[in-house]
N, C-alpha and C positions, 0 to 999 in steps of 0.2 A: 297960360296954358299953351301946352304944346299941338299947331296941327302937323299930322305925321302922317304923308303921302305914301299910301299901301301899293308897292309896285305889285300888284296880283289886281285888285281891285280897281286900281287909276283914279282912285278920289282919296282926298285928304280928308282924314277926321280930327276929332278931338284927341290928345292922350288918354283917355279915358277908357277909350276903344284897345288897346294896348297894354300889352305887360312886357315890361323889358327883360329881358333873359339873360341880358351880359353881356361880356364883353365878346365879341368876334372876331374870327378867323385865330380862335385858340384849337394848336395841335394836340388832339385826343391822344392817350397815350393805347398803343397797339395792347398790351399786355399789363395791364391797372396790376394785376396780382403780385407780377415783378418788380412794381415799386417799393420803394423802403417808404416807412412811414410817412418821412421828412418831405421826400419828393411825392409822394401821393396829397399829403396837406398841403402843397406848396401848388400842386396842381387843382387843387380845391378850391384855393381862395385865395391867392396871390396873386393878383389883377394890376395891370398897370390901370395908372390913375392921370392921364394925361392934361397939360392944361393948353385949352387948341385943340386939333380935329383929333378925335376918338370913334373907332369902328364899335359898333355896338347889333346885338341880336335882340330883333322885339318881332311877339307874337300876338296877333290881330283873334285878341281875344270874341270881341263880339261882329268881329266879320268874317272873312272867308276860313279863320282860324289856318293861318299859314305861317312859319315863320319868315322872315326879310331881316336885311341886314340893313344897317341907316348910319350915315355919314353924321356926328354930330359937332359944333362947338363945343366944348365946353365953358368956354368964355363967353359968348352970346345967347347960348342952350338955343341956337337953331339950328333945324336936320338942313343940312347939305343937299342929301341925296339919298334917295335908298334903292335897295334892288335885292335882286329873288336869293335867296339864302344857294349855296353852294356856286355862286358866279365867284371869280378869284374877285380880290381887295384890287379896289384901283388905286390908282396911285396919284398923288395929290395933283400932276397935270391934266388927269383924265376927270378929275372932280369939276375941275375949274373948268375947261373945257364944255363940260357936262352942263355945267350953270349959267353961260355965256352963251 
């Protein structure tokens, strides 16, 4: 099981507490209606699938109900880092940095 540190709250819980939302820092498209099919579908559910660090959105279901964004493995499936949802994506020196 996963504990996943709520940057709002400052204590780590269970996964449990949590619903993952996706993947993050995907560009919304201004004007959805002006999409053609292919690229509205493509914007739906064409997700990069990374193996290594992957940015993800997860909402703290049974606490302060906030969304965060969280730095994951996917090779180890341990969070990195998280932090308050609309901060920009750090970039892999600021992670390490962040962890040391």
């Amino acid at each position: 099981m996963l504990l996943i540190p709520c940057p709002y709250c400052n204590v780590a819980y269970p996964e449990l507490e949590f619903a993952n939302a996706g993947e993050a820092h995907i560009a919304r498209p201004a004007d959805p209606s002006a999409l053609s099919d292919e690229a509205w579908s493509a914007f739906l559910f064409e997700r990069s699938n990374p193996r290594g660090i992957h940015f993800e959105r997860w909402y703290h279901v049974h606490g302060c109900g906030r969304y965060f964004n969280a730095v994951r493995n996917t090779v180890s499936d341990r969070i990195l880092l998280t932090y308050p949802a609309g901060q920009p994506r750090p970039t892999l020196a600021e992670i390490e940095k962040l962890r040391s």
